[in-house]
C-alpha positions as CSV (number, residue, x, y, z in Angstrom):
1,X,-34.2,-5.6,20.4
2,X,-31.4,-4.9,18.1
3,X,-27.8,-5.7,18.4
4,X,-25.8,-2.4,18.4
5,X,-23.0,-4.0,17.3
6,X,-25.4,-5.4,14.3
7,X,-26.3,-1.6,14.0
8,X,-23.2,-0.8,13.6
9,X,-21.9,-3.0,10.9
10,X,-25.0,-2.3,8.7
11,X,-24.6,1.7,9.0
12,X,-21.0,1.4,8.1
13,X,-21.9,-1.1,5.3
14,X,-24.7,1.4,3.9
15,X,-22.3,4.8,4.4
16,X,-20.0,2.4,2.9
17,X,-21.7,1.8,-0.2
18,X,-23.3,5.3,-0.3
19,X,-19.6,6.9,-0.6
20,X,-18.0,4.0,-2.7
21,X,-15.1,4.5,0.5
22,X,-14.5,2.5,3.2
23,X,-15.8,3.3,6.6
24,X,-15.0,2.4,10.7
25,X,-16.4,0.6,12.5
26,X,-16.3,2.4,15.8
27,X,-17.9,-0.5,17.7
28,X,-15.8,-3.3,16.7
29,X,-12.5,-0.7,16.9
30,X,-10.0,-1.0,19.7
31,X,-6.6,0.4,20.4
32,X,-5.3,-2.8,18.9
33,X,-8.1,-3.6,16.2
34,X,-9.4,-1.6,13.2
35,X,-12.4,-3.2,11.7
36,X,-13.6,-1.2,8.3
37,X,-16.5,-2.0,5.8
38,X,-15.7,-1.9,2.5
39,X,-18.1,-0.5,-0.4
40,X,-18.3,-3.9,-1.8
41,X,-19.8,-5.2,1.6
42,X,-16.8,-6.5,2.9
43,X,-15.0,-6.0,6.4
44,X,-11.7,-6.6,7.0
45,X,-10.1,-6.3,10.6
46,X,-6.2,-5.4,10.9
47,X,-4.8,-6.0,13.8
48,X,-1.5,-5.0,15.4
49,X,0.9,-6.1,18.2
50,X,1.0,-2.2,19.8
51,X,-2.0,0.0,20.2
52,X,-1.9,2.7,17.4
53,X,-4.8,4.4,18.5
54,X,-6.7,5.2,21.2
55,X,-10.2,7.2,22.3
56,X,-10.1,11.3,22.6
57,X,-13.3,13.4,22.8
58,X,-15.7,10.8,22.2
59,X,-13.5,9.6,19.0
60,X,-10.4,6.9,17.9
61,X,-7.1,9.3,17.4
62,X,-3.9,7.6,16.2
63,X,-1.1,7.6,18.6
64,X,1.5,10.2,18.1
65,X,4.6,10.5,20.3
66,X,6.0,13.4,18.1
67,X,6.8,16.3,20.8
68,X,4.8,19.0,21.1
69,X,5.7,22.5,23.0
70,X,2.5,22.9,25.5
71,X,2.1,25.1,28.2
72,X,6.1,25.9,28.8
73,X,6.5,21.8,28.7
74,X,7.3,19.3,25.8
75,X,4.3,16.5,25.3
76,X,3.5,13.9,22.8
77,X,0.6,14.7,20.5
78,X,-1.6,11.8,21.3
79,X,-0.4,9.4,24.0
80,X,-2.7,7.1,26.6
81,X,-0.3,8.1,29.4
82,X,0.1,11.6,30.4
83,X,4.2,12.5,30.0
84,X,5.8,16.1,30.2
85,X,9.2,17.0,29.7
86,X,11.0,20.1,31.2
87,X,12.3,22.6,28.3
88,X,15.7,22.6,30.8
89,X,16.5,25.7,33.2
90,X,14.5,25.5,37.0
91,X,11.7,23.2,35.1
92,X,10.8,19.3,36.1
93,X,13.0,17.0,34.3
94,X,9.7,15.0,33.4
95,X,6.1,13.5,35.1
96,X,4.3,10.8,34.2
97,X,1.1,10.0,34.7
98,X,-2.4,8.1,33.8
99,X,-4.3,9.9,30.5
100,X,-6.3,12.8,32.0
101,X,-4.5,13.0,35.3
């Protein structure tokens, strides 16, 4: 039986080495960890304090809190909590929430 986190290294190694760019690892990646293999056949892992990134649709996105107008409310591009905030007039001042809630 193979390791799938084995599996993953080596296919990210070969894409890797195939595109002479460096490639994710999607298995060793967290919202605080980025681990990429480099076309030389090197990984390096970067770690930070904050999460910077988080999973959408299946995928790692990087965290953005820039506002976005959505459905009559303001939201942050890419956030792990789920935040709106009223445009002003008869509108909520703001709701907060868990990611998909």
């Amino acid at each position: 039986m193979h390791d799938p986190v084995l599996v993953a290294e080596q296919q990210a190694a070969d894409k890797a080495a195939a595109t002479g760019a460096d490639v994710v690892v999607d298995a060793l990646t967290t919202p605080t960890e980025l681990v990429t293999a480099s076309p030389d056949g090197k990984f390096t892992k970067t770690l930070t304090v904050e999460p910077t990134r988080m999973l959408h649709d299946g995928g790692w996105a990087a965290i953005s809190t820039d506002l976005i107008e959505a459905g009559g409310v303001l939201r942050p591009k890419m956030a792990p909590a789920a935040l709106s905030l009223g445009k002003g007039g008869s509108a909520h001042i703001s709701t907060v929430g868990h990611d998909g809630d």
